[in-house]
Structures are given as C-alpha cells and as structure tokens.
Backbone as a chain_set.jsonl record, in Angstrom:
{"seq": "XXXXXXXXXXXXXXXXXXXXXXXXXXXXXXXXXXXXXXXXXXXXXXXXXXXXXXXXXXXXX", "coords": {"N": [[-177.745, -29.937, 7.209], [-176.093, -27.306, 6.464], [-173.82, -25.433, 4.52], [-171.563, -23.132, 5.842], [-169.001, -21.974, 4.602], [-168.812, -19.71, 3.172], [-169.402, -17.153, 5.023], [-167.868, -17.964, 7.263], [-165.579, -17.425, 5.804], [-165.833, -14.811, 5.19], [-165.571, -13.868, 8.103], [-162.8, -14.296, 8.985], [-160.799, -12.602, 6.979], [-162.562, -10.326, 7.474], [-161.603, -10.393, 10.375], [-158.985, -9.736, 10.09], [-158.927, -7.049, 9.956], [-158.72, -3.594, 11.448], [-161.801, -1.213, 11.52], [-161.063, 1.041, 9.902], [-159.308, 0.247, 8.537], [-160.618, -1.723, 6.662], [-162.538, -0.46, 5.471], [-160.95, 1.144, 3.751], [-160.247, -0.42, 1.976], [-160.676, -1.796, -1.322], [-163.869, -2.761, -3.401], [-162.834, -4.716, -5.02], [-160.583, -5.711, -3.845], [-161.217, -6.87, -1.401], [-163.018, -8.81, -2.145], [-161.201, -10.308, -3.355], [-159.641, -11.145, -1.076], [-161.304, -12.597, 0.307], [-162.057, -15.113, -1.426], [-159.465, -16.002, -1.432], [-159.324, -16.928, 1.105], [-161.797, -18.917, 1.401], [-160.477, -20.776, -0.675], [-158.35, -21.573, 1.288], [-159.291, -22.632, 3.474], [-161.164, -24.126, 2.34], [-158.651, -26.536, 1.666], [-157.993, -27.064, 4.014], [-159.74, -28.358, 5.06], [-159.44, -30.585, 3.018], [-157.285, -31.783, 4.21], [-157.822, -32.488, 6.541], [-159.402, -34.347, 6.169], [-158.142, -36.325, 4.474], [-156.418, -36.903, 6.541], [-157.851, -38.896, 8.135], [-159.432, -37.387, 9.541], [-163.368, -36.55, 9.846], [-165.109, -36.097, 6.641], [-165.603, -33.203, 4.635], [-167.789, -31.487, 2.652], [-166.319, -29.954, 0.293], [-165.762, -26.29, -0.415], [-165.985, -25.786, -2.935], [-167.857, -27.807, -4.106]], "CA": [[-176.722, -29.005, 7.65], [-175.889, -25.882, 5.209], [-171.982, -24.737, 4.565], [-170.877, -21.684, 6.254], [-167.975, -21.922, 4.006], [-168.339, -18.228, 2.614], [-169.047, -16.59, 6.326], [-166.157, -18.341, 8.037], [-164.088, -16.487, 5.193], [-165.732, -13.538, 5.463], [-165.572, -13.277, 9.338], [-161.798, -14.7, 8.857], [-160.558, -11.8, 6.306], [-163.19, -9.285, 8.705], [-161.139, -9.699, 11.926], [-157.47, -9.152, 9.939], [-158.684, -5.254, 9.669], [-159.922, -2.469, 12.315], [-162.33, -0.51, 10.543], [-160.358, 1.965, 8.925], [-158.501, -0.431, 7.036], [-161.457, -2.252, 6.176], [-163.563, 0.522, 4.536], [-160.601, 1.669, 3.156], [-160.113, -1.283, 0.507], [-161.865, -1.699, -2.623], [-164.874, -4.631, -3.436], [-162.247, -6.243, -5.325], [-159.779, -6.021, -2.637], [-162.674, -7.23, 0.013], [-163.441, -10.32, -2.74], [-159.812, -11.679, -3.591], [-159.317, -11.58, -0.128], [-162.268, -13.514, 1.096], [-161.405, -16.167, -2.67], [-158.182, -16.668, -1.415], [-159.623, -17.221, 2.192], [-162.425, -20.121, 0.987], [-159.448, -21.701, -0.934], [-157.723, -22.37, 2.595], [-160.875, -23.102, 3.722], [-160.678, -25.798, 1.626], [-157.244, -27.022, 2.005], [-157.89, -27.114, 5.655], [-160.88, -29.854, 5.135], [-158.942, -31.626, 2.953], [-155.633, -32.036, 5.048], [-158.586, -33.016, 7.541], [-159.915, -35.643, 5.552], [-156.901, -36.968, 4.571], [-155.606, -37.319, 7.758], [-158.647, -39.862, 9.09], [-161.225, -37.236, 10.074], [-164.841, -36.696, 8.827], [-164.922, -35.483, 5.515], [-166.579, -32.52, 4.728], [-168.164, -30.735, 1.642], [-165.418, -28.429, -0.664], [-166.741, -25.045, -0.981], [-166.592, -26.155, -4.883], [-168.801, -28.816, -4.416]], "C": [[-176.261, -28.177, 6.456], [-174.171, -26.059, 5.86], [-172.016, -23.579, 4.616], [-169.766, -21.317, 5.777], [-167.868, -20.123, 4.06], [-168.42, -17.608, 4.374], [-168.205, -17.123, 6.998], [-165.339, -17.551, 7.447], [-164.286, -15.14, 5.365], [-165.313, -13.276, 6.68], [-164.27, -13.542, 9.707], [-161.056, -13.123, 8.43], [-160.925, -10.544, 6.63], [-162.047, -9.127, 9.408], [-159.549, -9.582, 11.858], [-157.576, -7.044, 10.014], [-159.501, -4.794, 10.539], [-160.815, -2.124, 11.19], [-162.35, 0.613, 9.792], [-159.726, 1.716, 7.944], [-159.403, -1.132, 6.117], [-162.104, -1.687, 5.163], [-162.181, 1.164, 3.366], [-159.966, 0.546, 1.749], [-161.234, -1.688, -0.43], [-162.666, -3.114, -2.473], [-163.709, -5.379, -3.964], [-161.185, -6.692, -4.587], [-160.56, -7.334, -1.704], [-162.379, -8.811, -0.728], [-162.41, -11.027, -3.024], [-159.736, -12.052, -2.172], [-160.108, -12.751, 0.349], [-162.051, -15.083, -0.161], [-160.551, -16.519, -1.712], [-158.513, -17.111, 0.287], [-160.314, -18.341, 2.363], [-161.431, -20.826, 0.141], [-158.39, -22.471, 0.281], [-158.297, -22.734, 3.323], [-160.639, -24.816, 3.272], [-159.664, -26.618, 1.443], [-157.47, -27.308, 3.244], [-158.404, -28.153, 5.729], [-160.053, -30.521, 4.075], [-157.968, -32.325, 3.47], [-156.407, -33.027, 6.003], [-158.72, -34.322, 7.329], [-159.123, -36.844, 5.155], [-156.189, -37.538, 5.369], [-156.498, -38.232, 8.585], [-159.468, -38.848, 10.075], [-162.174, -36.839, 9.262], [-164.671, -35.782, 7.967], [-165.767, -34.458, 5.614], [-166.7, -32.295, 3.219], [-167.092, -29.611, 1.508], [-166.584, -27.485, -0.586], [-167.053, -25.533, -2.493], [-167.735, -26.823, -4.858], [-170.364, -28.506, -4.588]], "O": [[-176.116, -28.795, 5.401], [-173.612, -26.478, 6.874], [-172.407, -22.867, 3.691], [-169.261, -20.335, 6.32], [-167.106, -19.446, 4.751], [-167.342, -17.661, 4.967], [-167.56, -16.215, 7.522], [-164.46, -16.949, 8.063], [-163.391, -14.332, 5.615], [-164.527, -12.329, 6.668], [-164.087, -13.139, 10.855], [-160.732, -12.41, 9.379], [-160.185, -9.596, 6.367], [-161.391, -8.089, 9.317], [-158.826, -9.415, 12.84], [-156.719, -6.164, 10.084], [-160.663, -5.176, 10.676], [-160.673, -2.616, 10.071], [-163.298, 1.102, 9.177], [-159.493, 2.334, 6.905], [-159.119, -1.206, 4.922], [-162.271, -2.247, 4.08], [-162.496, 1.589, 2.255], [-159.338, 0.929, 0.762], [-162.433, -1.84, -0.199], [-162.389, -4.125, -1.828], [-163.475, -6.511, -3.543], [-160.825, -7.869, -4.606], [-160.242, -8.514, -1.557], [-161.769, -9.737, -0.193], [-162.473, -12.256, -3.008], [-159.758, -13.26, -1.935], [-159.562, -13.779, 0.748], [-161.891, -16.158, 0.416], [-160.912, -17.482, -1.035], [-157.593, -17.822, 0.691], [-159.904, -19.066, 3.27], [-161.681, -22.011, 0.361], [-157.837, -23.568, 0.198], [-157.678, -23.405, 4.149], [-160.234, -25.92, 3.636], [-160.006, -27.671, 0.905], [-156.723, -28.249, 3.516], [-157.846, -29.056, 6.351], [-159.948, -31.635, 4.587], [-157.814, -33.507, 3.161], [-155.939, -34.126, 6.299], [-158.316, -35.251, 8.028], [-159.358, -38.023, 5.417], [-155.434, -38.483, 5.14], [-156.095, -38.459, 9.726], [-160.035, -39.218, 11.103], [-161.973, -36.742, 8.051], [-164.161, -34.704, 8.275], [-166.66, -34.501, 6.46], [-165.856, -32.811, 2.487], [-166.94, -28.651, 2.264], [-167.799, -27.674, -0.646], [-168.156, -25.615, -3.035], [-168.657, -26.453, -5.585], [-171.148, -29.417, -4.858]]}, "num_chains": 1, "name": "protein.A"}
C-alpha cells in the first residue's frame, strides 16, 4: 500500500479555492499551503493512533 499523504493535501488545499483564487497565488503560496496541510495530515493519524486505532505511516517517515 503507497501513502497518498501529499495528494490528500493537495486535493485538501485544491477544494479551499475556485479557480481564480487558485491561479492567482504564487508556487510558494500553493507549497506552504499544501506543508502546512501534510502537517495536519499528520496530527490527524496520530490523534488516531493514540486513541486505539490502526496506526499509520507519518508523512515524515
């Protein structure tokens, strides 16, 4: 099984903007956003894991 980590964030951080707002922010706009999107990503699976369900793979890992 592969990690969809990064496309979950992208398609996460995607469906906050029509596509006027979208095109209209910069790559490094685009890339903190989608960073700071795989960091809750990962907070999410650990809260998971923590809480007695199946662990998963950190994006870090």
């Amino acid at each position: 099984m592969s990690d969809h980590t990064f496309e979950d964030a992208y398609a996460r951080v995607r469906g906050r903007h029509d596509d006027r707002s979208w095109f209209a922010l910069s790559p490094r706009e685009i890339t903190d956003s989608i960073y700071q999107e795989i960091r809750a990503i990962d907070r999410e699976r650990l809260t998971q894991a923590t809480m007695g369900f199946s662990p998963m793979a950190l994006a870090a890992e």
